[in-house]
N, C-alpha and C positions, 0 to 999 in steps of 0.2 A: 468694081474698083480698078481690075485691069488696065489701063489704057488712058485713065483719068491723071491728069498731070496732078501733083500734091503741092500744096499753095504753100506760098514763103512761111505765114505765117504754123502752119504744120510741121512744116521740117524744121523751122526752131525749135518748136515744142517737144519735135520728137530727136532732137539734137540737147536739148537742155534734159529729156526726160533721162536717155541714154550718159549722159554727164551725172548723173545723178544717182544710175547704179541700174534703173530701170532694166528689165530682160526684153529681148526684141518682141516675144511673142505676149508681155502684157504690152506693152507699148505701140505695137500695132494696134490690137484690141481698145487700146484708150485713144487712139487718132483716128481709128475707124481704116486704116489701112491694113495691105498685105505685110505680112510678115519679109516679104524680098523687097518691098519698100524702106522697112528699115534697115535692117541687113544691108541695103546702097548705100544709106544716109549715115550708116555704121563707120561702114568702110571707108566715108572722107573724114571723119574724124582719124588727125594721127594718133598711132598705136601706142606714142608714150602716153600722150593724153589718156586713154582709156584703160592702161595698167596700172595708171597710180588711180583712175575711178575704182578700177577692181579690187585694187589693194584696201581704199581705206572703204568700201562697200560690205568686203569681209573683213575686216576690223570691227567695222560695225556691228555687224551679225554676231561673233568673237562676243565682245563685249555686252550683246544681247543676251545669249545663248549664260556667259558667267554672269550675269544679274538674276538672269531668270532661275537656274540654279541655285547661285547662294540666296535668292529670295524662298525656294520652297523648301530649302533645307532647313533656313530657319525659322519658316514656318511651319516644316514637321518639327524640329528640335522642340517648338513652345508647345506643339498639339502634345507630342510625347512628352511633356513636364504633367500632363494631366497623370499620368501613372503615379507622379508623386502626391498626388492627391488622395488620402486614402477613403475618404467618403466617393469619392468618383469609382475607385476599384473595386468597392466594395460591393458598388451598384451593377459592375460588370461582372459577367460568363466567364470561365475560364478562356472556352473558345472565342468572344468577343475580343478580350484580350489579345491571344495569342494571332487573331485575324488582322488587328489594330498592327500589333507590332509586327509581324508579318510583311504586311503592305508596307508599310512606313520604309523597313529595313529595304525590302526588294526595290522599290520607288526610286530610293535615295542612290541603290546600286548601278542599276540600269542609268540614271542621269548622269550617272558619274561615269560608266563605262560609254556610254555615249560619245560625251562628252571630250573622253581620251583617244575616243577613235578620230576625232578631228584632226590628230596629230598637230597640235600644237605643241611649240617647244615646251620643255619642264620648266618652272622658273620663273616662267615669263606673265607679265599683268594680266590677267583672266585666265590664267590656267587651272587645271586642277587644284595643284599644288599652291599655286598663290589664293586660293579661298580660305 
């Protein structure tokens, strides 16, 4: 790949991919180039340009990350209504139980202390606090 000139049509690609949030070292990988190939092709793009790529790139991510979250929370919330079941409880172990809820509780903990380690402001649309 060294020494191999990169055709117009590539450094669009890898100009339109980097526009689009892409990281240098998949985006090499998906042009079949070296990783210092993009990193060139990087570096003519101006810097404002690729701040507001990064900004709304993690936005994005933000926005993934609280979907994904308030999706498995309330799809423990419904798994855990089976407790109100009492023919289901009846059919469970103490220890089933307490393994059930267990998980659930730690699961929901962890994604949330995750989550807060992002340092996202309080308050604000996908944060902890606005779930």
């Amino acid at each position: 790949m060294r020494g191999i000139k990169t055709s117009e049509g590539a450094r669009v690609g890898i100009i339109a991919a980097l526009l689009e949030g892409g990281a240098v070292s998949e985006t090499a990988r998906r042009f079949g180039v070296e990783k210092a190939t993009v990193t060139r092709i990087k570096q003519l793009i101006p810097e404002k340009v690729l701040n507001v790529v990064e900004t709304e790139h993690q936005d994005t991510i933000y926005d993934l990350i609280a979907d994904h979250l308030r999706a498995s929370l309330h799809g423990a919330t419904r798994i855990a209504e089976l407790t109100e079941n009492t023919k289901w409880i009846e059919q469970q172990s103490v220890k089933e139980i307490r393994d059930f809820y267990g998980e659930l509780t730690e699961k929901s903990i962890r994604i949330y202390d995750i989550f807060k380690q992002l340092s996202l402001t309080i308050g604000q649309p996908g944060t902890p606090d606005a779930l």
